[in-house]
C-alpha positions in Angstrom: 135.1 60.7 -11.0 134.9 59.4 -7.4 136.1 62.3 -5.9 133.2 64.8 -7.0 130.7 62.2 -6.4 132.2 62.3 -3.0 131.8 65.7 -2.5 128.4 65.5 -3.7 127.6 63.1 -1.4 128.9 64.7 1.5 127.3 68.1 1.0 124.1 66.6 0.7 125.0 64.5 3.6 125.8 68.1 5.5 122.8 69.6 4.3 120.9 66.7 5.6 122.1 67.0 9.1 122.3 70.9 9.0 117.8 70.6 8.0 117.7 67.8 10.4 119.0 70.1 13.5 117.2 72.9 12.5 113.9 71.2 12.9 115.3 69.3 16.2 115.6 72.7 17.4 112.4 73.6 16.4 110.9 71.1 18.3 113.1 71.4 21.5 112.1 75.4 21.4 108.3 74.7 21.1 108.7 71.8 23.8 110.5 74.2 26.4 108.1 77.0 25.4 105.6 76.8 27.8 104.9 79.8 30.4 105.8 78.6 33.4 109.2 77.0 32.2 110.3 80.0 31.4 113.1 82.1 33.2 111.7 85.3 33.2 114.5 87.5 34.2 117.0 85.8 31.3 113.8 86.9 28.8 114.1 89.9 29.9 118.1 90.2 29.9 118.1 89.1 26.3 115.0 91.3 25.0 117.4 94.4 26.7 120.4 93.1 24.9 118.7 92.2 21.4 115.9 95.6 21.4 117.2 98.1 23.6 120.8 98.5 22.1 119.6 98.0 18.5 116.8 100.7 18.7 119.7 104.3 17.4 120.7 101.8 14.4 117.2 100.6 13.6 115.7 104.0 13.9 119.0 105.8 12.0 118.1 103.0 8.7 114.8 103.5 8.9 115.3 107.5 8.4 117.3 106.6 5.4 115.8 104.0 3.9 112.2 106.3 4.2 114.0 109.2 2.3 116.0 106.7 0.0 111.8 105.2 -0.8 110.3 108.8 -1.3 113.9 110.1 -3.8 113.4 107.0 -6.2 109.4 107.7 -5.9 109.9 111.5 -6.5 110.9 111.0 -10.1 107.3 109.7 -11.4 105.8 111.6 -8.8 107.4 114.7 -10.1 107.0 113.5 -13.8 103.1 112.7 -13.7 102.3 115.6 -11.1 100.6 113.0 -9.0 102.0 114.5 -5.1 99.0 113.1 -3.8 99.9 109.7 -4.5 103.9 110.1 -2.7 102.6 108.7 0.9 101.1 105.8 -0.6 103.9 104.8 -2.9 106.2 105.6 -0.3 104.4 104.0 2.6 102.8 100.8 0.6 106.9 99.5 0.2 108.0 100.5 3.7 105.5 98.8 5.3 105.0 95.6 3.2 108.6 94.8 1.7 111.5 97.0 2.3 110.7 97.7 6.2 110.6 94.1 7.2 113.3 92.8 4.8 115.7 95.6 5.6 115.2 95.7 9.3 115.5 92.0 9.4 119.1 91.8 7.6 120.2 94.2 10.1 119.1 92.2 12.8 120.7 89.0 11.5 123.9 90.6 11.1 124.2 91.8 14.4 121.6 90.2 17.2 122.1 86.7 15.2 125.7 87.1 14.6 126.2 87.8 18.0 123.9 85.2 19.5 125.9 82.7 17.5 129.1 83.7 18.4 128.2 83.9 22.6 126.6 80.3 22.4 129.2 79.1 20.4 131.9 80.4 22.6 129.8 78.8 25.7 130.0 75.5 23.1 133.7 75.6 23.0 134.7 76.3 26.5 132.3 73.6 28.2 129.6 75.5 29.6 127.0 74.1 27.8 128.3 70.7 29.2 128.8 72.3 32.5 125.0 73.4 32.8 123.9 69.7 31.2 126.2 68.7 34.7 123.9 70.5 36.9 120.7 68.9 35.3 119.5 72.4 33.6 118.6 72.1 30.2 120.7 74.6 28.1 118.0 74.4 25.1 115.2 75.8 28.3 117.7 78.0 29.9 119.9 79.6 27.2 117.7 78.5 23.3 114.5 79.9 24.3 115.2 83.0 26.2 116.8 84.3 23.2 114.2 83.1 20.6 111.2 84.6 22.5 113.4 88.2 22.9 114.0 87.7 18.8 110.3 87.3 17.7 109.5 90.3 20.2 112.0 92.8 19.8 112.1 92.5 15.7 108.6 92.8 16.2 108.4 95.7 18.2 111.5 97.2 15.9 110.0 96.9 12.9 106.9 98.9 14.2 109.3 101.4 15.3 111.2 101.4 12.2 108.0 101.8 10.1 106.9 105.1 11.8 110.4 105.9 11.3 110.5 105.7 8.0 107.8 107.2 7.3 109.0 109.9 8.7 112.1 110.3 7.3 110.1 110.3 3.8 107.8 113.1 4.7 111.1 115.1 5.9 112.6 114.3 2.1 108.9 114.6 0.3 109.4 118.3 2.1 112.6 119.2 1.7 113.4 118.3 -1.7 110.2 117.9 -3.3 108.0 120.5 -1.6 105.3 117.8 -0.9 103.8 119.0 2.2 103.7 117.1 4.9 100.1 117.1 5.9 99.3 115.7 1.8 101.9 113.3 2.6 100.3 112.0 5.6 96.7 112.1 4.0 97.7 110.1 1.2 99.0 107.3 4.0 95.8 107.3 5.8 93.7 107.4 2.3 95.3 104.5 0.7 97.1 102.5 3.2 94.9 99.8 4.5 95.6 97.8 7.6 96.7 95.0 6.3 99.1 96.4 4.4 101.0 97.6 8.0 99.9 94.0 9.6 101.8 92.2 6.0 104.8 93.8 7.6 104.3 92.4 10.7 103.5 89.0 9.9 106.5 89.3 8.2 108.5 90.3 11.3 107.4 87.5 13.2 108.5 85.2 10.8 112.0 86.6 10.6 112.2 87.0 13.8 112.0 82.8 14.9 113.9 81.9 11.9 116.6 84.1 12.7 116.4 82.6 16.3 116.3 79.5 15.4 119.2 79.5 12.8 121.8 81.5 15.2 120.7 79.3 18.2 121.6 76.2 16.6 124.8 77.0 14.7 125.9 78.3 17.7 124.7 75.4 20.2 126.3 72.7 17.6 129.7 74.9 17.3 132.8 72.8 17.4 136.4 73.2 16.2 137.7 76.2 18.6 137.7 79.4 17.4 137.8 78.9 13.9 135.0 77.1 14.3 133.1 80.1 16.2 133.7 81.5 12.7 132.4 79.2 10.6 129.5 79.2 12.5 128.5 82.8 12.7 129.1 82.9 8.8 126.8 80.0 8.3 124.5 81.8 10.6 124.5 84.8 9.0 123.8 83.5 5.8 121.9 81.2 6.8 119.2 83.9 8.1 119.6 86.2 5.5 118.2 83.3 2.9 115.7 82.3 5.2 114.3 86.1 5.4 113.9 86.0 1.4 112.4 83.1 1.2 109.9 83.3 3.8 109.5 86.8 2.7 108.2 85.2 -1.1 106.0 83.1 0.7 104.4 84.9 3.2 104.0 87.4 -0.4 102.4 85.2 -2.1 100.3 83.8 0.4 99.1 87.1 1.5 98.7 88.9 -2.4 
């Protein structure tokens, strides 16, 4: 009996600490945030590594996942007769739900994965302790950099990867459904609102810091060696992935 209550205890005593430095984070990050503390070249480093070299992937998805929208919408579509509706169907998910989400879980698989992995290595080794040595902040110098590039570049991705999903979908709504692409673009501008592209957006945002925030800090609190690096890019990875759903029902609800 003691032994399950012990386990108990300590994975809500692990929970505990894991919430506690996520929020420590948080307010290290917003205290470091500040314009001119900022190293602008290592913001502009990272937003090159995180955006520029996930751009074919992102855009590749996006194609598929526009096509993938319009096939599973093209068997009411065909079954009503209601062509004039595809854009919107296809569009309204992109662009609020399936966009965001899918873009997101992409990005947390490789920018977050990877962000955990290169600060828990620099963990591991002593470099983080090496740059405490020289009196520079390694939350100011290596935490925010990579946070700011996140929120940015999944931003500016999931922009990207909206147009190009959409445009994979009226190549589909063409191709295999005979939906012409000038109907399929008027029903986008008929029935999509603004808001419905800026739900996405918020969303991206969102996704973006937490998946920052979560990769940074299991990768600055790394220990254990390599098989510790591990551990800490799975719990990173997971880590985001829930975060992105459950922001993503809130930000839902709060925006319905």
């Amino acid at each position: 009996m003691i032994n399950p209550l012990r386990k108990i205890g300590k994975q809500f005593l692990d929970w505990s600490d894991t919430i506690g430095g996520l929020v420590l984070m948080m307010v290290k990050v917003f205290a470091n945030s500040a314009p001119w503390k900022l190293d602008g070249q290592q913001v502009w480093r990272s937003m090159y590594r995180i955006g520029v070299k996930s751009f074919p992937i992102v855009v590749v998805t996006a194609l598929l996942t526009g096509a993938i929208m319009v096939i599973q919408a093209g068997m009411f579509i065909e079954k009503y007769g209601a062509y004039g509706l595809l854009g919107w169907g296809a569009g309204y998910s992109v662009l609020r739900e399936v966009g965001p989400i899918m873009i997101g879980l992409m990005f947390s698989g490789r920018v977050g994965a990877n962000t955990t992995a290169e600060l828990g290595t620099m963990q591991i080794t002593d470099q983080v302790d090496a740059l405490r040595a020289l009196a520079i902040d390694p939350v100011r110098y290596l935490v925010v950099p990579r946070i700011i590039s996140m929120v940015v570049m999944l931003l500016l991705l999931v922009i990207i990867g909206d147009f190009a999903a959409l445009l994979g979908g009226a190549i589909t709504g063409q191709v295999l459904l005979g939906v012409d692409v000038k109907l399929f673009v008027w029903s986008i501008i008929e029935y999509i609102k603004l808001e419905d592209f800026t739900h996405g957006l918020w969303k991206a945002i969102v996704f973006g810091y937490s998946i920052g925030i979560i990769s940074c800090y299991f990768g600055m609190s790394t220990r254990g060696g390599a098989v510790g690096v591990g551990r800490a890019v799975n719990a990173s990875v997971v880590g985001s992935a829930i975060a992105i759903f459950v922001f993503d029902y809130f930000i839902t609800y709060a925006m319905h």
